[in-house]
C-alpha positions in Angstrom: 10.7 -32.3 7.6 10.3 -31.5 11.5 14.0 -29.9 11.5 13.3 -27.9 8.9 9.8 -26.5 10.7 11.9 -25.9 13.6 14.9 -24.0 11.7 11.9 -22.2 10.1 10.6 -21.2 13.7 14.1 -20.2 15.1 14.8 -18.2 12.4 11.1 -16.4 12.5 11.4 -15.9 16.1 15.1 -14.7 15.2 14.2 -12.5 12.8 10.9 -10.9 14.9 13.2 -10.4 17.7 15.7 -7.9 15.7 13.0 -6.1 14.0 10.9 -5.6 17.2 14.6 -4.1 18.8 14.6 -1.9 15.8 11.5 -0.9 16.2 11.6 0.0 19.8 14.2 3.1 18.9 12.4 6.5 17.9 11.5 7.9 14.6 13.6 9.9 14.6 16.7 7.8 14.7 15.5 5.6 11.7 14.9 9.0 10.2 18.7 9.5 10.5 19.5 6.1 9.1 17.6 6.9 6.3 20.4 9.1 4.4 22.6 6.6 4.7 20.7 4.1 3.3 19.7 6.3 0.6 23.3 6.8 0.2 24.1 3.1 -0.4 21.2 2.3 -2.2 21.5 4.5 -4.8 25.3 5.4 -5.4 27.0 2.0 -3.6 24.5 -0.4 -4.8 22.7 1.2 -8.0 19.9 -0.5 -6.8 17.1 -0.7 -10.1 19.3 2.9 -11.4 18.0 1.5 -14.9 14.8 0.5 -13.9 14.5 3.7 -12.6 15.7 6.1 -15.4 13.6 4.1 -18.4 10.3 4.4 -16.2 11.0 7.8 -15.5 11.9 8.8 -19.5 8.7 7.2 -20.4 6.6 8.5 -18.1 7.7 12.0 -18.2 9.0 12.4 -22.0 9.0 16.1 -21.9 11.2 16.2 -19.1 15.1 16.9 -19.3 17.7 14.6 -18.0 18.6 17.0 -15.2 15.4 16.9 -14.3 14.2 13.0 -15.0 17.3 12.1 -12.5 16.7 15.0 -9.8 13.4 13.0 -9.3 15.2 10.0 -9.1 16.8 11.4 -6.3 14.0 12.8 -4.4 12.9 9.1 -5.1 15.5 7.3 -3.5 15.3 9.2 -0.3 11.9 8.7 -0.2 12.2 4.9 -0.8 14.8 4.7 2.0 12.2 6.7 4.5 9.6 4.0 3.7 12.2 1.2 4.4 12.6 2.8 8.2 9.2 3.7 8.6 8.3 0.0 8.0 10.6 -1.3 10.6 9.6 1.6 13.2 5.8 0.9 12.5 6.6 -2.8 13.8 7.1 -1.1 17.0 3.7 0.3 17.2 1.9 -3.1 19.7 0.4 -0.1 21.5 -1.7 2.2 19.2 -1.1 5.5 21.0 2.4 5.6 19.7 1.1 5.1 16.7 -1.4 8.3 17.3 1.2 10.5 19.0 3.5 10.6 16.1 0.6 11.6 13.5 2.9 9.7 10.9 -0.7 9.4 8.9 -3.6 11.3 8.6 -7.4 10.7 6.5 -8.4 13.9 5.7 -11.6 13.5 4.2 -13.0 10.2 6.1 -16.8 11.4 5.4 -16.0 10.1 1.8 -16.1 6.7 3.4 -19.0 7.2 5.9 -20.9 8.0 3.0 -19.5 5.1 0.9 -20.6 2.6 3.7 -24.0 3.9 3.8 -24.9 3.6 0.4 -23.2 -0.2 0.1 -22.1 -3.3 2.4 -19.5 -3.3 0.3 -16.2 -0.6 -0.2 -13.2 -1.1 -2.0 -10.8 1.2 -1.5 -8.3 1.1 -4.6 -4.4 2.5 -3.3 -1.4 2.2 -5.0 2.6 2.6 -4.3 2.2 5.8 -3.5 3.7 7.4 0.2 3.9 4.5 2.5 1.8 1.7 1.5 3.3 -0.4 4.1 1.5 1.7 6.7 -1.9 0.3 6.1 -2.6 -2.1 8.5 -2.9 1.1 10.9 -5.3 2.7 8.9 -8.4 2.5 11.7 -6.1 4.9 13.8 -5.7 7.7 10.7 -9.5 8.6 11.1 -8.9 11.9 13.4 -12.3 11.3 14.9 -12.8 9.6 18.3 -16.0 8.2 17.1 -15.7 6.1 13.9 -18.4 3.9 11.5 -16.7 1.1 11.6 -14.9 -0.8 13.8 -11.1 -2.4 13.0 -12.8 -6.3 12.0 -14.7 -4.3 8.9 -11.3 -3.3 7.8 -9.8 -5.9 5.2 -6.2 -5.1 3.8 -5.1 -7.5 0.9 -1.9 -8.3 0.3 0.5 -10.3 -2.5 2.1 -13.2 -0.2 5.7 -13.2 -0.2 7.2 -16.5 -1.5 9.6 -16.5 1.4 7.5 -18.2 4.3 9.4 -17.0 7.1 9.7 -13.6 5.8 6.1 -13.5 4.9 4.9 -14.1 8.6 7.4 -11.6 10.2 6.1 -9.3 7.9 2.4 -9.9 8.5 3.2 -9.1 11.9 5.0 -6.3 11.3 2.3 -4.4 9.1 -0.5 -5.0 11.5 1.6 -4.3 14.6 -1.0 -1.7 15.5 -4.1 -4.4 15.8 -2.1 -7.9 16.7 -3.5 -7.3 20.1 -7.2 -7.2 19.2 -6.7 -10.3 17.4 -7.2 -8.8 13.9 -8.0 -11.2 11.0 -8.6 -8.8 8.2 -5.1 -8.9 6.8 -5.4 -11.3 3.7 -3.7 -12.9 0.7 -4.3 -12.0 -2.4 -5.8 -15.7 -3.3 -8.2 -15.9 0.2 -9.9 -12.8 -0.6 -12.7 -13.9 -3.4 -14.2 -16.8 -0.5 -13.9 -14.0 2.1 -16.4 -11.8 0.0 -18.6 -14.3 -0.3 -19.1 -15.8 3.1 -19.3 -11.5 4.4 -21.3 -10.6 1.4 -24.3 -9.3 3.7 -21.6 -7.6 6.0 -19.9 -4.4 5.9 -16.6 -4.7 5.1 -14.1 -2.1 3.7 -11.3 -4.0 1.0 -8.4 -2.3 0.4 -6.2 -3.4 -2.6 -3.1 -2.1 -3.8 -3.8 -2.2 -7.2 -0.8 -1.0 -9.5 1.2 -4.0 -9.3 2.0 -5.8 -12.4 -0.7 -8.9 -12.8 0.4 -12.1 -11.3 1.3 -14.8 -13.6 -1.2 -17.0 -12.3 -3.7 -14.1 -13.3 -6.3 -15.0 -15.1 -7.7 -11.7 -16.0 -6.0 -9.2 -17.5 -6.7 -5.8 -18.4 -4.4 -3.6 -20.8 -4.9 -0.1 -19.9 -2.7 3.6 -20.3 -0.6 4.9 -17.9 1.9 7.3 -17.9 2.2 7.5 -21.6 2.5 3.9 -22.0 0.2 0.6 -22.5 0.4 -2.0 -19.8 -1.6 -4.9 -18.3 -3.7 -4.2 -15.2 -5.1 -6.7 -12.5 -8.5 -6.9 -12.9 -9.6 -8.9 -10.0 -10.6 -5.6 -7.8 -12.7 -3.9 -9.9 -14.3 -7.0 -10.9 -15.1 -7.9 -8.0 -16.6 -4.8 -6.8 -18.7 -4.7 -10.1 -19.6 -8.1 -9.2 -21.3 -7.2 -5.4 -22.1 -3.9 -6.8 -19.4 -1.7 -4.1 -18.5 1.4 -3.8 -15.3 1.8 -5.0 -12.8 4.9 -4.0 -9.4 5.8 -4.8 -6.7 6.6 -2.2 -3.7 8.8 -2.3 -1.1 9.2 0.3 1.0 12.3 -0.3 3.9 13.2 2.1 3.6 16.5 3.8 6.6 16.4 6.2 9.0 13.6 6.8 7.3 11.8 9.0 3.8 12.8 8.6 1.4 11.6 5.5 -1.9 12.5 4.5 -4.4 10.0 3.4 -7.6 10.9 0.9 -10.2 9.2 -0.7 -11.4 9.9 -3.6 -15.1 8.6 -5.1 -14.6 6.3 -8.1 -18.2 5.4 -8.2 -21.0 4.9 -6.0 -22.3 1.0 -7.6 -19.9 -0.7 -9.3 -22.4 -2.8 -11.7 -22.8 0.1 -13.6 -19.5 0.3 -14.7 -17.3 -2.3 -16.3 -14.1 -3.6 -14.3 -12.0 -2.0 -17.8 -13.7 1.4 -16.9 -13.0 1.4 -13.1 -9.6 0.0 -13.9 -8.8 3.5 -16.1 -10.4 5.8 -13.9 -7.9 4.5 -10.9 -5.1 4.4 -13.1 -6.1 8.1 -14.4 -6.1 9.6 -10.8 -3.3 8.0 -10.1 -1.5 9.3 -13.5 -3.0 12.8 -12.3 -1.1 12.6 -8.8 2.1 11.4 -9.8 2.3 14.7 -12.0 1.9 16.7 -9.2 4.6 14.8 -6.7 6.2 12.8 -9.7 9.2 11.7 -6.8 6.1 9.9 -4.6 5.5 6.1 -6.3 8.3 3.0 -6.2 9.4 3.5 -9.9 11.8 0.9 -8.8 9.5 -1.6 -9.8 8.2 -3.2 -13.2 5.2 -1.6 -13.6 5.6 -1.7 -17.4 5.9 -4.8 -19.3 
């Protein structure tokens, strides 16, 4: 048992070390990584090239096959961007590096000022559009030099990875930019319920990224349309915003420029105990629907989103 804690230390500390070397290089560099790794994860290593193609055809059934696998493309270049973007954000201890590249920008934060005044309570429903792994910066995409919150009302909630070591480096990694202020907001999917609870008087902003496929220890499900197709939805975001009565907005991050996002918020509803959790669920899924028509290349069809 105590060798195996200590192999599972080296190999942390191991692993931490190469990432925060990787890291340390310039955008731009991973930037010109990123072809190649496009290169070999699509045409070497046909990484998900079925997954791909069938969500694709479903989702877009008036689309050609010329034109269902030119997105598929754009898609894998994209995916490979977010890979080096993650390691290069690991790199960001020190904020300002962070702000000098402008990799992310909110471009509508009065939504959430507005949002926080009527409600302790926010949840901010995102999805695997743009760069989700960017999130744990998200304090330092409000342009503003004076902000309504401060980084602890921030909570980002995650689905822990079932690799322990991995799961710590990469905790690290996606709050690089508030490790040194001793941030605690970033959270595991099953700590987040008690953590409501004991801040319900408290204003606190929950983000979720809430198009994954329901876990299978998920106890509620809701079965929802998207894209042309039925599938089961978590429900545990929007019910628990209806429960405390939040405000609930929807986010999209849309690529503008390689290397440079935009973030906006969109109002779902301004008290969630109005609306049922099945009602916020569609209304997310429909903005989101309505955004991947617009930049259908921008989501991680890679994954089983339909089941």
């Amino acid at each position: 048992m105590i060798c195996a804690i200590i192999v599972r230390k080296f190999t942390e500390i191991l692993l931490e070390g190469l990432m925060r070397a990787l890291a340390s290089l310039p955008l731009g560099f991973h930037y010109a990584c990123a072809g190649c790794i496009a290169w070999i994860v699509k045409d070497i290593v046909h990484y998900r090239r079925n997954e791909v193609m069938i969500n694709l055809s479903r989702s877009f059934p008036d689309k050609k096959y010329k034109e269902l696998s030119a997105i598929a493309d754009k898609f894998y270049k994209h995916f490979a961007n977010i890979i080096v973007e993650m390691v290069w954000f690991g790199g960001c201890r020190n904020p300002e590096r962070l702000r000098k590249q402008g990799i992310m920008t909110m471009t509508n934060p009065e939504v959430l000022d507005k949002a926080l005044e009527n409600s302790h309570g926010v949840l901010i429903m995102d999805s695997h559009c743009g760069n989700w792994e960017l999130l744990g910066g998200i304090y330092e995409y409000d342009p503003r030099p004076q902000r309504h919150y401060v980084i602890d009302d921030v909570v980002v909630v995650y689905k822990p990875l079932e690799n322990k070591v991995w799961n710590e480096v990469m905790r690290k990694n996606r709050c690089a930019p508030v490790l040194r202020q001793g941030y605690k907001g970033y959270l595991g999917s099953g700590e987040v319920m008690r953590y409501v609870i004991e801040h319900k008087n408290d204003r606190k902003i929950y983000i979720f990224l809430n198009d994954q496929y329901p876990y299978r220890i998920a106890r509620n499900r809701d079965r929802i349309t998207f894209m042309h197709q039925e599938t089961n939805a978590m429900e545990a975001a929007a019910s628990m915003a209806h429960k405390f009565g939040m405000d609930v907005l929807y986010m999209n991050i849309k690529p503008v420029a390689r290397g440079h996002y935009e973030m906006r918020l969109t109002p779902i509803c301004d008290d969630a105990s109005v609306m049922t959790p099945q009602q916020i669920n569609q209304e997310f899924f429909s903005l989101l629907e309505q955004d991947l028509n617009e930049v259908p290349w921008n989501y991680l069809w890679s994954h089983k989103r339909w089941k």
